[in-house]
C-alpha positions, 0 to 999 in steps of 0.5 A: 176846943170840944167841938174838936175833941168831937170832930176828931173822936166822930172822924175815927169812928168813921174810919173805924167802920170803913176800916172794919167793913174793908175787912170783912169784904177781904174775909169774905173773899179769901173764904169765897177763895178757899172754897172754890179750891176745896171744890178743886181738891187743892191740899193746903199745907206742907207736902206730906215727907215719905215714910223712911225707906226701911220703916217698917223694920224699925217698927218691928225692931221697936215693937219687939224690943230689940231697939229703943226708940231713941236709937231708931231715930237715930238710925232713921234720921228723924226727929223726934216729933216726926218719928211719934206722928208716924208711930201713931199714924201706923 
């Protein structure tokens, strides 16, 4: 009966460490994968949305006060978390 407790837990070590090796091989060929399509320039990630078309009078609106942000969303059609990427980024 321990002889095959010991035959068991010795085949799960061994799988084990081709399972782990099979792994590492994988990482290294999706780092190896990446980095060739760095050198291309490839963007990875969602595409970038563009700046809603009147923008920048909105902006100008709320750095005035003459609206709230809340309403400039609104009026723009974006989210919330959209509308503070962009604050931040201009």
């Amino acid at each position: 009966m321990w002889v095959m407790d010991m035959i068991n837990f010795i085949l799960i070590e061994v799988l084990g460490a081709i399972a782990e090796n099979e792994r590492n091989k994988i990482r290294t060929r999706q780092r190896e994968g990446i980095e060739a399509a760095k050198k291309k320039n490839v963007r990875f990630g969602r595409p970038s949305k563009p700046l809603p078309e009147n923008w920048q009078q909105m902006m100008a609106e709320v750095r005035c006060g003459k609206k709230k942000p809340v309403e400039a969303m609104r009026e723009l059609g974006i989210s919330r978390s959209h509308y503070y990427r962009l604050y931040s980024k201009k």
